[in-house]
RODRENVO-176672 format. One line per field, with one value per residue (C-alpha): y, z, x; residue number from 0. Coordinates in nm, 2 decimals. Last residue first. Example, Ala and Ser with C-alpha at 12.3 -4.5 7.8 and 13.67 -1.06 7.14 Angstrom:
REM RODRENVO-176672
py: -0.11  -0.45
pz: 0.71  0.78
px: 1.37  1.23
n: 1  0
//
This chain:
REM RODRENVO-176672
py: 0.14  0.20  0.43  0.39  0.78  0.93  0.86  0.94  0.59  0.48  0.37  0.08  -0.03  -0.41  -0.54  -0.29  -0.16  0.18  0.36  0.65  0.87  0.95  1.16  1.48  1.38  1.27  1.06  0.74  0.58  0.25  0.06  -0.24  -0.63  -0.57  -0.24  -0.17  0.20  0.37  0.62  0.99  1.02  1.34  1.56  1.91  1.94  1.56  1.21  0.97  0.62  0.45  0.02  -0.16  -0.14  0.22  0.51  0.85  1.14  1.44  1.66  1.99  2.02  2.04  1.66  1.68  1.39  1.16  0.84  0.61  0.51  0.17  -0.18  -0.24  -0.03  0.28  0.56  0.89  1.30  1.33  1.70  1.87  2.30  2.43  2.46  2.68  2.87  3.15  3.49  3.74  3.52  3.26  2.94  2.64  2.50  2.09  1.79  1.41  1.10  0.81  0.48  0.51  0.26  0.05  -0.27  -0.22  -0.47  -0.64  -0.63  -0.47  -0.14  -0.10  -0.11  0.08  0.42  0.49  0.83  1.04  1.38  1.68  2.03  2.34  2.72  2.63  2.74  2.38  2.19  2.07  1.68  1.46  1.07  0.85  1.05  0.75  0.81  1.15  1.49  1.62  1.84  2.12  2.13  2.46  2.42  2.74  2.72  3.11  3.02  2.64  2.68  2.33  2.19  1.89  1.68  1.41  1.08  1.22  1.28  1.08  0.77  0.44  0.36  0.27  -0.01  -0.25  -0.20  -0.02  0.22  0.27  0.32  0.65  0.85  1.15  1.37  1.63  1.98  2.19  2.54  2.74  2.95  2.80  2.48  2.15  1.81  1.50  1.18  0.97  1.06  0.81  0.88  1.26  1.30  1.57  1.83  2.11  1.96  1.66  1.50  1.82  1.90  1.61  1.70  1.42  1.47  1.24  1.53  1.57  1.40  1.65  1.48  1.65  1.49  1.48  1.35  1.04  0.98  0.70  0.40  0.25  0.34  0.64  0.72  0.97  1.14  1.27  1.64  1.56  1.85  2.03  2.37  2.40  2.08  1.74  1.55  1.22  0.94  0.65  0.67  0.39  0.54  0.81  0.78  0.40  0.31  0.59  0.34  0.49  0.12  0.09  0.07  0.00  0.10  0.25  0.55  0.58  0.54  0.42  0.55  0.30  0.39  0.08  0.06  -0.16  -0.38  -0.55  -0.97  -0.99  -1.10  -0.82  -0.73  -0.53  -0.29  -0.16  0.01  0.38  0.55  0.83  0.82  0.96  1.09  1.31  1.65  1.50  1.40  1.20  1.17  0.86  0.85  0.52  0.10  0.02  -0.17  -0.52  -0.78  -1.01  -0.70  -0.63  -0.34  -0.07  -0.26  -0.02  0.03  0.13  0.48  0.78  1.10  0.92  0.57  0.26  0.02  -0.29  -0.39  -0.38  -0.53  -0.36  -0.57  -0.43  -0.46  -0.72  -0.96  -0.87  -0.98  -1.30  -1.44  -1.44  -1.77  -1.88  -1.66  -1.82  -1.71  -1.89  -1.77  -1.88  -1.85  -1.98  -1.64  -1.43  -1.52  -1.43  -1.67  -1.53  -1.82  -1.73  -1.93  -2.32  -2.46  -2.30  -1.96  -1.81  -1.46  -1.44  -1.44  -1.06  -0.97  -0.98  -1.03  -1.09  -0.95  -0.69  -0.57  -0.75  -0.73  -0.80  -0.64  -0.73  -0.55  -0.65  -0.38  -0.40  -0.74  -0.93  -1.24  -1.49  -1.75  -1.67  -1.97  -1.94  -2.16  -2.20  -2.18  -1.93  -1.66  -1.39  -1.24  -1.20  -0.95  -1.00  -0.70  -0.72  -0.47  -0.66  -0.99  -1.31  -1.31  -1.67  -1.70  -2.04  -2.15  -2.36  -2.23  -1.89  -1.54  -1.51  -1.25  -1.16  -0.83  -0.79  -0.50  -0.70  -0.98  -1.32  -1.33  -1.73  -1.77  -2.19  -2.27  -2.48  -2.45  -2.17  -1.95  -1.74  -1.41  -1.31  -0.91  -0.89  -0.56  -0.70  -1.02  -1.37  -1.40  -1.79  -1.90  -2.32  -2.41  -2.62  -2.62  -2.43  -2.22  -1.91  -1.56  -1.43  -1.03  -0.92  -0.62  -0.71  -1.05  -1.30  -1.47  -1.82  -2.01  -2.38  -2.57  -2.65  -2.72  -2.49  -2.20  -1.96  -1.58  -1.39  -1.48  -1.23  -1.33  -1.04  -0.80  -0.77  -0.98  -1.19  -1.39  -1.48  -1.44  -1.70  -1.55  -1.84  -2.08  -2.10  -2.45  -2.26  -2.13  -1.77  -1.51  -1.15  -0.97  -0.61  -0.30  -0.27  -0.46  -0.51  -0.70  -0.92  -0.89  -0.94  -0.94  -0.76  -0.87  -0.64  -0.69  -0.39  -0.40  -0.15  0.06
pz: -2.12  -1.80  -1.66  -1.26  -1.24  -1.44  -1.22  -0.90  -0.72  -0.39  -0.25  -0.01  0.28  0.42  0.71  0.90  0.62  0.64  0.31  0.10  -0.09  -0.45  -0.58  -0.49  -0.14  0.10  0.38  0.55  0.87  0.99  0.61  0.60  0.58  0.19  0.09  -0.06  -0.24  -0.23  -0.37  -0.40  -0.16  -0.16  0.13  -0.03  -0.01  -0.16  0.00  0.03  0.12  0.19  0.28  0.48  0.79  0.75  0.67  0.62  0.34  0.28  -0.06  -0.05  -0.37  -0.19  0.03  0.32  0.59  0.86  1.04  1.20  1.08  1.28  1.16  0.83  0.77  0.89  0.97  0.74  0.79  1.10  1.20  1.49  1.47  1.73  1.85  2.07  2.05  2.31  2.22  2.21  1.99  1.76  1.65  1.46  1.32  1.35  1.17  1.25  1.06  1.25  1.41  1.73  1.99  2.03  1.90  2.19  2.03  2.26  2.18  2.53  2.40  2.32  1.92  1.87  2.01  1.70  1.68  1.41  1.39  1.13  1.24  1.02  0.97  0.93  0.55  0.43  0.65  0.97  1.12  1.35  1.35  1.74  1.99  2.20  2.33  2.17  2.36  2.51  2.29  2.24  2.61  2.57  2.67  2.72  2.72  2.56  2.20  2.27  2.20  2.30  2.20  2.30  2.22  2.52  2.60  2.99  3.22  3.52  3.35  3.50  3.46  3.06  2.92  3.00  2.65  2.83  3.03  2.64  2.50  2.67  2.42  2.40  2.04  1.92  1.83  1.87  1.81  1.53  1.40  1.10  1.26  1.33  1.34  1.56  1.66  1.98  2.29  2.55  2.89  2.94  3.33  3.57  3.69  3.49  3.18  3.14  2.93  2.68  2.41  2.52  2.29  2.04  1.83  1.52  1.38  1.08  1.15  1.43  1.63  1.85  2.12  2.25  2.54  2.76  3.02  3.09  3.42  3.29  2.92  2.74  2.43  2.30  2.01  1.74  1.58  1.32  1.27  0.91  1.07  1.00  1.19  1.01  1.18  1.43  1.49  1.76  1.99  2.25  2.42  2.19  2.32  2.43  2.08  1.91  1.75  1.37  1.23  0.87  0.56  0.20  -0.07  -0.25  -0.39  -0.19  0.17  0.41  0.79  1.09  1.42  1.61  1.90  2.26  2.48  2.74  2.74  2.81  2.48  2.34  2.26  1.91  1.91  1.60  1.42  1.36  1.00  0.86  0.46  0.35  0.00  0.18  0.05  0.05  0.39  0.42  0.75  0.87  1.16  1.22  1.17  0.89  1.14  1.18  1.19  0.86  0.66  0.33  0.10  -0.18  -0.32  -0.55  -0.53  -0.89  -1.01  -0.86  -0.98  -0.95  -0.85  -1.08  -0.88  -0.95  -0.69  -0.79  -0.76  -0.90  -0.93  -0.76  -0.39  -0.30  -0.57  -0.62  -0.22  -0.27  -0.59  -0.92  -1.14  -1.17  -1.07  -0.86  -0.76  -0.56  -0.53  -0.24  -0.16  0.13  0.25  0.06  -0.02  -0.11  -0.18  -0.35  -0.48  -0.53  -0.80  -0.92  -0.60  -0.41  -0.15  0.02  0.02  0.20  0.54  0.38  0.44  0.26  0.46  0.43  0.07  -0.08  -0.32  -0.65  -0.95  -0.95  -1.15  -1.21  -1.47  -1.64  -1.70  -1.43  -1.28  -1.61  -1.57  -1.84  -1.65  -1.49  -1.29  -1.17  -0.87  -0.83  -0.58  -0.66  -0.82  -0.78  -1.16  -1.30  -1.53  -1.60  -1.83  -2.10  -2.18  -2.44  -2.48  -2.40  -2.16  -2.09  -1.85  -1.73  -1.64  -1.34  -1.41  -1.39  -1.49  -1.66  -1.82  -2.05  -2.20  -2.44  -2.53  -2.83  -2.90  -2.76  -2.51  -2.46  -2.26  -2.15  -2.04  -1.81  -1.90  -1.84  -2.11  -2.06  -2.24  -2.50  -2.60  -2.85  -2.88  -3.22  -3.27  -3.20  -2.96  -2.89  -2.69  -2.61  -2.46  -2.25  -2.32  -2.22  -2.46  -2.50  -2.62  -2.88  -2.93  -3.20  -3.33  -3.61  -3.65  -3.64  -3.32  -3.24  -3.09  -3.03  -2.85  -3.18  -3.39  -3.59  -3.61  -3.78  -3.74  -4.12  -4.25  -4.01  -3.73  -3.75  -3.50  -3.35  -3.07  -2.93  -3.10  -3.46  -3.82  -3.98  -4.19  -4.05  -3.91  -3.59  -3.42  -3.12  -3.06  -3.15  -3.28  -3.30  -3.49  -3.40  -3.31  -3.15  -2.80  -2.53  -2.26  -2.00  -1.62  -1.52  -1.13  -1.17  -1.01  -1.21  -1.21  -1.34  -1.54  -1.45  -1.78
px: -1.38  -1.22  -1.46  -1.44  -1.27  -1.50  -1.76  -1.58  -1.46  -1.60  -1.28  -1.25  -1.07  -1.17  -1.17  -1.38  -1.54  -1.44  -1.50  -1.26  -1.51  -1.37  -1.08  -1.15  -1.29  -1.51  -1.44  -1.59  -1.76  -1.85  -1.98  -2.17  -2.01  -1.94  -2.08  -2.38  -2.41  -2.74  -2.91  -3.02  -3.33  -3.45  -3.37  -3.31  -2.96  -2.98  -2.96  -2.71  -2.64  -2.30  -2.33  -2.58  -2.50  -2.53  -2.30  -2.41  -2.43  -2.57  -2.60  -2.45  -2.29  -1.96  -2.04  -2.20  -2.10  -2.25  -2.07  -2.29  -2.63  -2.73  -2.77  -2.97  -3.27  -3.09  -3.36  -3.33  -3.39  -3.56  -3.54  -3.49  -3.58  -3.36  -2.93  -2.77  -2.45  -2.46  -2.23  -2.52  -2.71  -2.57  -2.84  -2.79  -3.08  -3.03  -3.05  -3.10  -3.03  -3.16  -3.11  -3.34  -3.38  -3.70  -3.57  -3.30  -3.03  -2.77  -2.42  -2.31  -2.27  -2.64  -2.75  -3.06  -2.91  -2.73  -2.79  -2.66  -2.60  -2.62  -2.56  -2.68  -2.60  -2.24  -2.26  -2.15  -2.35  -2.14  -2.07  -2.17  -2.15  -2.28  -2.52  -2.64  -3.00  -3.01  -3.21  -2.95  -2.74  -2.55  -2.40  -2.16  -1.81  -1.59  -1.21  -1.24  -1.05  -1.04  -1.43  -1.57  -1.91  -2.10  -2.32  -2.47  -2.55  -2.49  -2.20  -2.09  -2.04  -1.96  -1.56  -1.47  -1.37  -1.64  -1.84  -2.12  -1.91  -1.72  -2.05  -2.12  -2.17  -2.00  -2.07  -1.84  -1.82  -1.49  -1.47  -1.21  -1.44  -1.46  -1.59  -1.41  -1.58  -1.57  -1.69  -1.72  -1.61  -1.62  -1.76  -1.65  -1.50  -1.68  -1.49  -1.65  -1.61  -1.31  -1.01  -0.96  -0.71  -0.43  -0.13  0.02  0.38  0.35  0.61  0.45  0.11  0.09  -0.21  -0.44  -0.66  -0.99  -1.20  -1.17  -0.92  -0.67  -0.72  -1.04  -1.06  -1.03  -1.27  -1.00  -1.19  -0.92  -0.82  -0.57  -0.35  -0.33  -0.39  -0.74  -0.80  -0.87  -1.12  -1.13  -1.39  -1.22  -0.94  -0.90  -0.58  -0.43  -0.09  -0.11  -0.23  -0.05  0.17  0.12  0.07  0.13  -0.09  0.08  -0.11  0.18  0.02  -0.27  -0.04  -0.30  -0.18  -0.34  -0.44  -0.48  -0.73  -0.67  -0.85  -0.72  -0.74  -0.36  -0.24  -0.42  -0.78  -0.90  -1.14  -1.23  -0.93  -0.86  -0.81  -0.55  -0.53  -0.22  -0.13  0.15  -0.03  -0.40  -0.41  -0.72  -0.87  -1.08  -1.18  -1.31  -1.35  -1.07  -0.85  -1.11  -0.84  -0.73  -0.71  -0.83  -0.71  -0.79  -1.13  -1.31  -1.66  -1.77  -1.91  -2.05  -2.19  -2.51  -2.50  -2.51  -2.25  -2.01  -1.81  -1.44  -1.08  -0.78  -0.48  -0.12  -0.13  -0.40  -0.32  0.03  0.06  -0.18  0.05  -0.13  -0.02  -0.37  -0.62  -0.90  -1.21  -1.46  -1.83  -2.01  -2.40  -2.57  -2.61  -2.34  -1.98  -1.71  -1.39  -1.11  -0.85  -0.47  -0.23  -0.31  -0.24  -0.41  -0.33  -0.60  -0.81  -1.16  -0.97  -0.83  -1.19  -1.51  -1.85  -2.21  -2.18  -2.39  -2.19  -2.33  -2.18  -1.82  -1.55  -1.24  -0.98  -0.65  -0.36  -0.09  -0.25  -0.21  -0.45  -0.39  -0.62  -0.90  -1.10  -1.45  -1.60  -1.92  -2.22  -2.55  -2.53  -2.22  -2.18  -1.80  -1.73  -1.36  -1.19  -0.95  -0.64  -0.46  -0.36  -0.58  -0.80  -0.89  -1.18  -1.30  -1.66  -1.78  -2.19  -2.32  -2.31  -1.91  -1.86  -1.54  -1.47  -1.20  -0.96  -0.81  -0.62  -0.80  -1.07  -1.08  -1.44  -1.47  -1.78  -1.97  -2.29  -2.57  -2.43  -2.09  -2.12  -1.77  -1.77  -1.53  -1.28  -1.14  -0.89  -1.00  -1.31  -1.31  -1.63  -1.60  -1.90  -2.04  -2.43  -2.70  -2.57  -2.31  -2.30  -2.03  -2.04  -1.77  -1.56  -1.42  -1.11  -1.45  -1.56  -1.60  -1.83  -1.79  -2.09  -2.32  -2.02  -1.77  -2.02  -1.80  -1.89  -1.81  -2.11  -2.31  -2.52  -2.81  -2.86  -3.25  -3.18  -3.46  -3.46  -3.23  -3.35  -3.17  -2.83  -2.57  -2.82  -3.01  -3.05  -2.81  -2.49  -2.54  -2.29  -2.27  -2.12  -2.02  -2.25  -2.63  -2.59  -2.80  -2.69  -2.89  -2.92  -2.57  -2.50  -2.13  -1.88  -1.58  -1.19  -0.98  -0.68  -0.39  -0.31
n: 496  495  494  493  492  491  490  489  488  487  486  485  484  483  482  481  480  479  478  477  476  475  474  473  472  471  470  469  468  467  466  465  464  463  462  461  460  459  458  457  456  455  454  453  452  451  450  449  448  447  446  445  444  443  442  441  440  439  438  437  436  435  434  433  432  431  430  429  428  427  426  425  424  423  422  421  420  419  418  417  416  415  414  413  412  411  410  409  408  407  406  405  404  403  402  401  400  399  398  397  396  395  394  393  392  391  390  389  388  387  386  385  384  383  382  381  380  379  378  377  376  375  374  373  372  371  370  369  368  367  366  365  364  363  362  361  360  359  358  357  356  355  354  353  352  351  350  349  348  347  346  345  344  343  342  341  340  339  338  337  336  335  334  333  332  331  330  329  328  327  326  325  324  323  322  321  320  319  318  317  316  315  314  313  312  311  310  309  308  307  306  305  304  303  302  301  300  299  298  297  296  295  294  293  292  291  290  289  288  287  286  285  284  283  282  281  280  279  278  277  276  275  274  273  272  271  270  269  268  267  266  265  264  263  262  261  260  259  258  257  256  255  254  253  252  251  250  249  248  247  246  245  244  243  242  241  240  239  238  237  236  235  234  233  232  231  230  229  228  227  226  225  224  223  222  221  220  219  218  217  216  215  214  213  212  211  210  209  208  207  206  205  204  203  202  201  200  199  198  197  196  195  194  193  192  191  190  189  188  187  186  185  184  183  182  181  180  179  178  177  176  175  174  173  172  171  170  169  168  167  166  165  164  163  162  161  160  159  158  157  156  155  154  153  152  151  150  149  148  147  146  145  144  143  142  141  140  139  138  137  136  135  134  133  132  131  130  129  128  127  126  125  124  123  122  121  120  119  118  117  116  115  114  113  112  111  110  109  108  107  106  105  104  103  102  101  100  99  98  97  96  95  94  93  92  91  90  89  88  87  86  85  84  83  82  81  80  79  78  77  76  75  74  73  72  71  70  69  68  67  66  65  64  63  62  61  60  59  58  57  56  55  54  53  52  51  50  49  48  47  46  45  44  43  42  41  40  39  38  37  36  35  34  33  32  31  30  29  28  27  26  25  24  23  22  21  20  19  18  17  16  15  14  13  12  11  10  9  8  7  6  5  4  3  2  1  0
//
């Protein structure tokens, strides 16, 4: 079983079962505080600042001290103190965490998980780490930023460096190489979420390729993404479209970056094609595309309406019926890849049944995620017109949730009935999805929120740097953090123990 590695901002533990020790002034059989378990005979108390564990079941909990915490054999529990400790796990399924001071984690044998809190500046060392079966997990995901930078090589094995503020927390696993690091260990953020478990790290990437789209392809175990925009040797700019394999976790370039010029959201069609938004640029169109991943054939689907050229299409979704709906901001004008706009901030839809376009929308200052409720009778858009294409901030732009009534009569598709669902408190919302049960969700600067089918808030799950767009699916929600790719892992999915 693959061991998983847990941050994970400890507040305090309650336990009822095993022995537990304390390295204090208590004695063997003393009534010990706060904890109502008793230390039993069994836990030896070599000196105040060695702990060790008896061959049950035990919970050992450090000093202020530097302590030595020896678990033996059982499932132990070891807790650093404030010192600079020294956690040996032992046999057994152990857990280890670490919640402050330059302490060193020793698993032992076994299946043994790292708990490892981020708190001020330290560095953590784990030795004994068995990538196939080991576990990290870390607290807190709200990071400023977590990339593949954050990984280097030392001396003694591979050091993680994350940090937050004028925090940093350094990680390193003696005698883990970088590539089994990335490719074989499982790295987590800790979350309580409903339904939802931890925030799994998948991969980091030293550019920002885990921006849009994405589509998962559950037959080939594929996970179709687009990059941010990256610039060449010539100063032009250019987006990647990356392919995730889930089994492997390798990601290679599907060099549609000249085919696709600048493409951004995308949607999987009916018929298993990838339906992306070309943004353009100066000399190629904007509008959409298909994609045959089986053949990686690509057909132009649109470039203009009525003459007039779309600025830079944005995000799409499919209906039943077959029409197209996406939003065309014109962000790419304002990012100096596209020529001025001739069409508004606008939200379309195309029926590629009758040709017909029908202007949805016209009331967004830069129309950004859209997607359909589960009966089609509703349309969900964000607008992220408080962050202008040329990295200024209008502190009077919107960064909301909306819905819409959707509306057939007599062939016309109109929409009615706006509603503000959510503002971003941290950058803009972007990408927008409903999940089966109904309940919405969109990306923030923040991380993944949610609320349910009848608007209540749900949660909130922080993700490193803020999240551009995701996907729902059976296995979890797959999370575009620019450099990093991330899984947002079902419930019963992120139970290890």
């Amino acid at each position: 079983m693959r061991q998983v590695f847990y941050f994970l901002v400890l507040i305090g533990v309650a336990c009822t079962t095993g022995a537990h020790a304390w390295a204090s002034n208590e004695t063997p059989g003393s009534s010990p505080e706060p904890s109502a378990v008793s230390a039993p005979s069994s836990v030896l108390f070599v000196d105040p600042n060695r702990i060790v564990g008896t061959r049950e079941d035990d919970v050992l909990t450090g000093t202020s001290g530097d302590d030595l915490i020896i678990g033996r054999r059982g499932d132990d529990l070891l807790q650093s103190g404030e010192g600079d400790d020294t956690l040996k796990g032992g046999r057994g399924d152990d857990r280890l965490e670490s919640s402050s001071g330059h302490d060193v984690l020793i698993g032992g044998r076994d299946e043994d998980t790292f708990y490892i809190a981020l708190g001020g500046s330290r560095h953590v060392k784990i030795q004994d780490f068995d990538v196939e079966e080991d576990t990290l997990l870390i607290g807190d995901g709200g990071l400023d930023a977590l990339g593949r930078s954050s990984l280097r090589s030392s001396q003694a094995g591979t050091t993680l460096v994350l940090s937050r503020g004028m925090e940093e927390l350094e990680i390193t696993f003696r005698g883990v190489s970088e590539r089994k690091l990335l490719r074989e260990a499982v790295i987590e953020f800790a979350r309580d979420f409903p339904d939802y478990g931890n925030l799994r790290i998948l991969a980091l990437y030293n550019d920002p390729l885990a921006h849009e789209g994405p589509v998962h392809l559950e037959d080939s175990e594929e996970l179709v993404f687009t990059s941010n925009r990256l610039t060449d040797s010539t100063g032009q700019p250019y987006v990647v479209v990356s392919s995730y394999d889930t089994d492997s976790g390798k990601t290679t370039d599907l060099r549609l970056s000249e085919s696709i010029p600048m493409a951004n959201g995308a949607t999987l069609a009916r018929d298993g094609h990838i339906i992306f938004d070309r943004q353009g640029n100066l000399t190629a169109s904007a509008g959409l595309s298909r994609y045959d991943p089986h053949t990686g054939r690509v057909t132009d689907i649109v470039s203009s309406v009525g003459g007039l050229e779309f600025n830079s299409p944005n995000d799409v979704v499919e209906s039943r019926r077959g029409e197209l709906l996406f939003t065309d901001p014109q962000y790419g004008f304002e990012q100096g890849f596209r020529p001025p706009p001739q069409l508004g901030n606008w939200v379309w839809l195309y029926d590629p049944s009758t040709e017909i376009f029908t202007l949805l929308a016209d009331d967004l200052s830069r129309p950004n995620g859209i997607t359909l409720s589960n009966d089609e009778s509703c349309l969900y858009v964000t607008d992220s017109g408080w962050a202008v294409g040329d990295g200024t901030i209008d502190p009077d732009g919107p960064r909301n949730v909306y819905r819409y009534r959707i509306n057939r009569t007599n062939g016309r598709v109109f929409l009615s009935d706006r509603q503000l669902l959510a503002t971003a408190e941290v950058g803009i919302a972007d990408g927008v999805k409903v999940d089966v049960a109904g309940n919405v969700w969109y990306s923030t600067g923040a991380g993944l929120h949610a609320l349910s089918p009848v608007d209540e808030v749900l949660g909130a799950v922080a993700v490193p740097g803020g999240a551009a767009n995701f996907v729902i699916t059976e296995e979890g929600i797959f999370v575009m953090g620019e450099t990093g790719l991330y899984l947002l892992l079902q419930a019963e999915d992120s139970d290890h123990d």
